[in-house]
N, C-alpha and C positions, 0 to 999 in steps of 0.2 A: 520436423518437430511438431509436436502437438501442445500450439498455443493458434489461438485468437486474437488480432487485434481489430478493436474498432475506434477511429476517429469520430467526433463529437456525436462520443456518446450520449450523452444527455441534450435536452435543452435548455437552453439557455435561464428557463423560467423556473426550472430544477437545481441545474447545476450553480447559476450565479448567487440566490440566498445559501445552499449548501457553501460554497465556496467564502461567501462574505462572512459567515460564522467561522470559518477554521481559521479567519485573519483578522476576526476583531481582536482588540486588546486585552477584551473580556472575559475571551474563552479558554478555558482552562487548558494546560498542557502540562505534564508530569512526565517528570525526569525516569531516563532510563540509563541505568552506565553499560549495557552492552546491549548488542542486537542478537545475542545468540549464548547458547550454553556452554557454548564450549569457551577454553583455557584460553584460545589465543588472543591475540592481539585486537582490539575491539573501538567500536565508536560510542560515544554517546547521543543519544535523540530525547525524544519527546514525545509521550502517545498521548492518546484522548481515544478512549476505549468505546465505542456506541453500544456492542451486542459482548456479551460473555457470558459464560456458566448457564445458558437457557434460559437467559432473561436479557433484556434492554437494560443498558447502564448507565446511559446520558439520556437525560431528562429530552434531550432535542432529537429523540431516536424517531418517535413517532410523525413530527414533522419533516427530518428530511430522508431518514432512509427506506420505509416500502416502496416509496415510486423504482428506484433501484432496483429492488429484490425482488418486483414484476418484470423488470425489461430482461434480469438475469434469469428469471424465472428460477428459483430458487423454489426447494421445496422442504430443506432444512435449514435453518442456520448455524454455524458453529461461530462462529467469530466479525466480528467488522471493529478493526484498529485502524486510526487515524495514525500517522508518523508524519513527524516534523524532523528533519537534519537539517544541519548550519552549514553555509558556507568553512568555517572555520573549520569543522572535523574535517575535511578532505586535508589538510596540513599533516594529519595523522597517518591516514591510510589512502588508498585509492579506490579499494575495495575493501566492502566490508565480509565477514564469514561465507561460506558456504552453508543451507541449511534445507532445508522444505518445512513446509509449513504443517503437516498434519500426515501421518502416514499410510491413511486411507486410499485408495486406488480409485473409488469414484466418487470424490469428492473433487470441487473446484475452488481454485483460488483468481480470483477478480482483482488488480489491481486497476482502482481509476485515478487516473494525475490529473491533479488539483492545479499547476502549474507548469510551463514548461521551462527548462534549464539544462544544461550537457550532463545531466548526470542521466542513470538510466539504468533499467534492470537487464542483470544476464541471468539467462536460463541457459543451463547444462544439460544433455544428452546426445547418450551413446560418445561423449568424450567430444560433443562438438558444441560450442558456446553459440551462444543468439542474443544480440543485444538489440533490444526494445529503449527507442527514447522516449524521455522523461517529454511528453507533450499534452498540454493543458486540456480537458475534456476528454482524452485518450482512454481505453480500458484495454487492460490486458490481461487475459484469459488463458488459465492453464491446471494440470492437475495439480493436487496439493501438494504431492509425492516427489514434485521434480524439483529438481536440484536448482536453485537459485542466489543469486545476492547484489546486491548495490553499487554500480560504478559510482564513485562520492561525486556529487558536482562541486561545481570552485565559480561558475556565476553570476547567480546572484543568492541574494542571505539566506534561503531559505527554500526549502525542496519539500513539499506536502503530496500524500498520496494517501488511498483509503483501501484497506485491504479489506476486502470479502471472501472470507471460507466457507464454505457450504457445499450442500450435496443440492 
């Protein structure tokens, strides 16, 4: 399989204000009712958008995300979405759609967990699944084209993760 993982990623001096912002009270979060386009059967979450349409979107872009997008080395950006799921949606499904993020072939998609909890990302290929867990400081690195989706976790309330697409 063509994925990357690397444990604590960031340091500490990075990742802990980025972190204490996605769990203050303060921080905005906006409602999503599905995780995907398609018809079937779906969850709801929460995004808090940083980078989109080739510009910065949250005013808190320039403080916590370039340190990042050096160590990814990053030489475009297409997207960094923040996602929040509930303990609660896993009552619904177990897993959420199947999808890819972008269907570019050299482009990358970076997920870092903000938290750990038994939920976790599968990635699909060649007909063979690979489950990465949901562990706090972790980055998981893979192309944007590959087939993925969400084993829901059950606990604890709340499952945060920052997705970076880019070339």
């Amino acid at each position: 399989m063509n994925h990357t993982v690397i444990d604590n990623f960031l340091s500490d001096d990075i990742f802990n204000p980025l972190n204490d912002y996605l769990n203050d009270t303060h921080t905005p979060w906006f409602y999503k009712n599905k995780t995907t386009d398609f018809k079937e059967k779906d969850i709801s979450w929460f995004g808090n958008t940083f980078y989109e349409f080739f510009k910065p979107v949250n005013f808190k872009f320039d403080e916590f995300i370039p340190p990042i997008l050096l160590k990814l080395k990053v030489r475009s950006l297409i997207r960094v979405q923040c996602n929040l799921t509930l303990k609660s949606e896993s009552i619904k499904l177990d897993y959420t759609n199947w999808h890819i993020d972008y269907p570019y072939e050299d482009s990358k998609t970076a997920i870092l967990y903000m938290n750990t909890n038994n939920g976790c990302t599968v990635l699909k290929n060649d007909n063979k699944e690979y489950e990465i867990n949901s562990v706090r400081n972790r980055i998981l690195i893979f192309p944007t084209n590959t087939s993925h989706r969400i084993k829901l976790h059950n606990d604890i309330e709340k499952r945060i993760v920052i997705n970076f697409n880019y070339f």
